[in-house]
Each structure stands twice: as C-alpha cells, then as structure tokens.
N, C-alpha and C positions, 0 to 999 in steps of 0.2 A: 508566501508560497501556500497552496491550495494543495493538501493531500486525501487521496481518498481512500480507504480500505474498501473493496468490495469484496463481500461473502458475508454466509449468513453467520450461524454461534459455532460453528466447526474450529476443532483445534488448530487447523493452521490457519483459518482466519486470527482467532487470538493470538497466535505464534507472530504472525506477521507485525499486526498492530503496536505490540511489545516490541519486538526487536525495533520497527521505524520508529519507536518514542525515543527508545534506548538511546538509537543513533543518532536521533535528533539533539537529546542533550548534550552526548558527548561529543558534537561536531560543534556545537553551540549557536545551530540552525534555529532559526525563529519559523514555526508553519502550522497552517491550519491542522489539524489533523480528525475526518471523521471516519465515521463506519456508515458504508451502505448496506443494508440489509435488504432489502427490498429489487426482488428477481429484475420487476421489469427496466427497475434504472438501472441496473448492472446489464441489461443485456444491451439497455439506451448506449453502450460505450462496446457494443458488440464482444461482450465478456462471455466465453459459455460453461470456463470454469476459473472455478474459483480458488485460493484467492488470487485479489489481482489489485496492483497497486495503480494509480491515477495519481498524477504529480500536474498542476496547472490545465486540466482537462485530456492531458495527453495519459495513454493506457502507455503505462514501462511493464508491464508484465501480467502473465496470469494463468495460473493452472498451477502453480508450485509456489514451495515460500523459499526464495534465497537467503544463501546464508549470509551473517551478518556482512561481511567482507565486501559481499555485493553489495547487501544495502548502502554500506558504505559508499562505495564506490558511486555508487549512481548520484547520492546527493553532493560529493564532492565534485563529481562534473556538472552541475546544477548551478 
C-alpha cells in the first residue's frame, strides 16, 4: 500500500502523518508511507488544501486532519 501525506511543515500536516503511522501499527498494516512537500505535485492530485491523504494514487481527503477513528476506519475498508 502506497501512502501519501501531502502538505508542507504545518501542524496538521505532522498531526496527520502521526496519527496514519500510529494507525498503521496498531491495525498491523504493512504501507509505504511518505510526505509530499512540494506544491506543484500536491496540486498534480488536484489538492488546494492541505492536508491531504493519498492512499494507492487515489486523494481520501483534504483540507482537514480526521480524527483517529476515521483513520481508522478508512484503512480497515482498504
């Protein structure tokens, strides 16, 4: 599984990135996970705010950081 972070050093980009690790070990999910930093590929996924997670190329969200619950949620239907 290919995950993306996009946003730049703003707290809920880190907010995000944290909680999807968190979740990842406690689901016992195996997955890529980086950080986009760089505007113009974030907006290449038609992002215009951030953050915004990317899970196999597909945009799950963007402009807020959900809370764990949701994280979860979204990698258990995955």
């Amino acid at each position: 599984m290919e995950i993306k972070i996009l946003g730049g050093c703003c707290k809920n980009c880190e907010t995000l990135l944290k909680t999807v690790n968190e979740v990842l070990e406690e689901l016992q999910i195996k997955g890529n996970v980086s950080k986009v930093t760089d505007f113009i590929e974030i907006a290449k996924y038609g992002v215009m705010k951030t953050p915004g997670l990317v899970i196999d190329n597909k945009v799950i969200f963007s402009g807020r950081v959900p809370d764990k619950k949701e994280i979860k949620e979204i990698f258990q239907g995955k």
